[in-house]
C-alpha positions as a Markdown table, in Angstrom:
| # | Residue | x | y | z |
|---|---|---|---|---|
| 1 | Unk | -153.2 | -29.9 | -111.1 |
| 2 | Unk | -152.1 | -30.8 | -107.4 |
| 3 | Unk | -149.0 | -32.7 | -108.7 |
| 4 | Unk | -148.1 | -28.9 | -110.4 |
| 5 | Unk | -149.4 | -27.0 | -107.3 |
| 6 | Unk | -147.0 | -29.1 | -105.7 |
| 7 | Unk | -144.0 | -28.4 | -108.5 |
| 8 | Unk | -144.5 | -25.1 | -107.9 |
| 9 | Unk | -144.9 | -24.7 | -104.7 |
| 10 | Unk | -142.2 | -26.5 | -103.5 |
| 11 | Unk | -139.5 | -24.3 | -102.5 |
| 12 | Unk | -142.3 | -22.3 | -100.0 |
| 13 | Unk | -143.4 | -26.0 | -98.8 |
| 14 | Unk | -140.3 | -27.2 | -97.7 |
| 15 | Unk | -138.9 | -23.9 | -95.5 |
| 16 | Unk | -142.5 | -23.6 | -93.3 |
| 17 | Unk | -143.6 | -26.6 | -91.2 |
| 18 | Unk | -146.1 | -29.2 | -91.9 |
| 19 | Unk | -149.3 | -27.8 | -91.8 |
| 20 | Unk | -152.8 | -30.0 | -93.0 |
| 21 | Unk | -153.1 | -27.7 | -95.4 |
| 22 | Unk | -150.3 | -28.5 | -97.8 |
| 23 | Unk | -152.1 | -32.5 | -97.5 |
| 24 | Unk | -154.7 | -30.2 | -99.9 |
| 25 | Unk | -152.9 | -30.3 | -102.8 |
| 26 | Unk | -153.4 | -34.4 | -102.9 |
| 27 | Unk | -157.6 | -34.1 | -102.0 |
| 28 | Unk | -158.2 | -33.9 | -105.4 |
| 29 | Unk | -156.1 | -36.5 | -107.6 |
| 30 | Unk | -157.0 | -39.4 | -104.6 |
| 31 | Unk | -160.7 | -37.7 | -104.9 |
| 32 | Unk | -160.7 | -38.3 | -108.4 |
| 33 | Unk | -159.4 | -41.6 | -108.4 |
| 34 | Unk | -162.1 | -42.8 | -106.0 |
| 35 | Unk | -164.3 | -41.5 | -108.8 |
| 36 | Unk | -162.9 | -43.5 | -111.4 |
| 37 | Unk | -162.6 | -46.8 | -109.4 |
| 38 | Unk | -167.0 | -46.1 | -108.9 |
| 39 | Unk | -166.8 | -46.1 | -112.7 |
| 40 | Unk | -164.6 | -48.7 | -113.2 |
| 41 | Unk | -167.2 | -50.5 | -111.0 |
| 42 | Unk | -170.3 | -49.5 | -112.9 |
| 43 | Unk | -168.6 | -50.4 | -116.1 |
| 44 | Unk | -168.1 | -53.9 | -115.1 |
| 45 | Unk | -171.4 | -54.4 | -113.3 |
| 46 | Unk | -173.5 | -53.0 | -116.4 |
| 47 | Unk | -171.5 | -53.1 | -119.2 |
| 48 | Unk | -171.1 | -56.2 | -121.9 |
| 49 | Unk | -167.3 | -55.1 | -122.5 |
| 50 | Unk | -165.2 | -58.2 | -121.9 |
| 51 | Unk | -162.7 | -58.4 | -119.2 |
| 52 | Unk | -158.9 | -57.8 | -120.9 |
| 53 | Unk | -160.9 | -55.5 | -123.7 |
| 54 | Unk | -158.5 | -52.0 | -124.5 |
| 55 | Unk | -160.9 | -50.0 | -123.0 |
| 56 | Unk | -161.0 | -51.9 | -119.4 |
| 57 | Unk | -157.0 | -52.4 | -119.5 |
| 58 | Unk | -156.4 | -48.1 | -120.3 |
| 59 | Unk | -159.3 | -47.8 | -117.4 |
| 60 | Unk | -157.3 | -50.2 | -114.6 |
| 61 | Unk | -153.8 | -48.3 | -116.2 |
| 62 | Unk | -155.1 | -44.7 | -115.7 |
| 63 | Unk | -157.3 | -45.8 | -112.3 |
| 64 | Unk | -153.8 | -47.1 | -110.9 |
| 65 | Unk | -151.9 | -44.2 | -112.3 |
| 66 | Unk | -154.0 | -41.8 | -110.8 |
| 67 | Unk | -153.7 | -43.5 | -107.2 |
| 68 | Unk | -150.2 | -44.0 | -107.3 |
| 69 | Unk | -149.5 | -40.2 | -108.2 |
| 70 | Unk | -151.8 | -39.2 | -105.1 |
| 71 | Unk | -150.1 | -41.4 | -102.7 |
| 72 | Unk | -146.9 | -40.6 | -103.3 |
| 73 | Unk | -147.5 | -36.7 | -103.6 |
| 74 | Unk | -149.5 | -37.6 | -100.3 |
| 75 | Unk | -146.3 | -39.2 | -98.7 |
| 76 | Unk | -144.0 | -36.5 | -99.9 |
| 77 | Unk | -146.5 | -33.9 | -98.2 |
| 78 | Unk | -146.4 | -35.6 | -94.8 |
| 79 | Unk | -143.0 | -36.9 | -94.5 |
């Protein structure tokens, strides 16, 4: 949803200045990803899934995917 806020936002983003509240639009993918790095946590600490199982690879894939999207939209947002 921020990544599309940001899509459609993006022609009133670019003519005003910077202001902390266009940094809003990337709380809540780099919120969620801190959420899925807890789980990925609690998965490994009480879970008996084996490390390199399916499920623990798409977990890493979408943790890193998520963080990656946030940081960048995060980047393009302060630059």
């Amino acid at each position: 949803s921020s990544v599309y806020g940001l899509y459609s936002r993006w022609n009133v983003i670019t003519k005003k200045a910077f202001s902390p509240a266009h940094a809003a639009f990337c709380f809540p993918t780099l919120s969620h990803a801190n959420a899925v790095q807890a789980y990925r946590g609690a998965v490994d600490a009480f879970s008996t899934i084996p490390p390199g199982s399916p499920f623990k690879i798409a977990l890493f894939s979408y943790w890193m995917l998520t963080l990656i999207v946030g940081t960048l939209v995060l980047f393009v947002l302060s630059a």
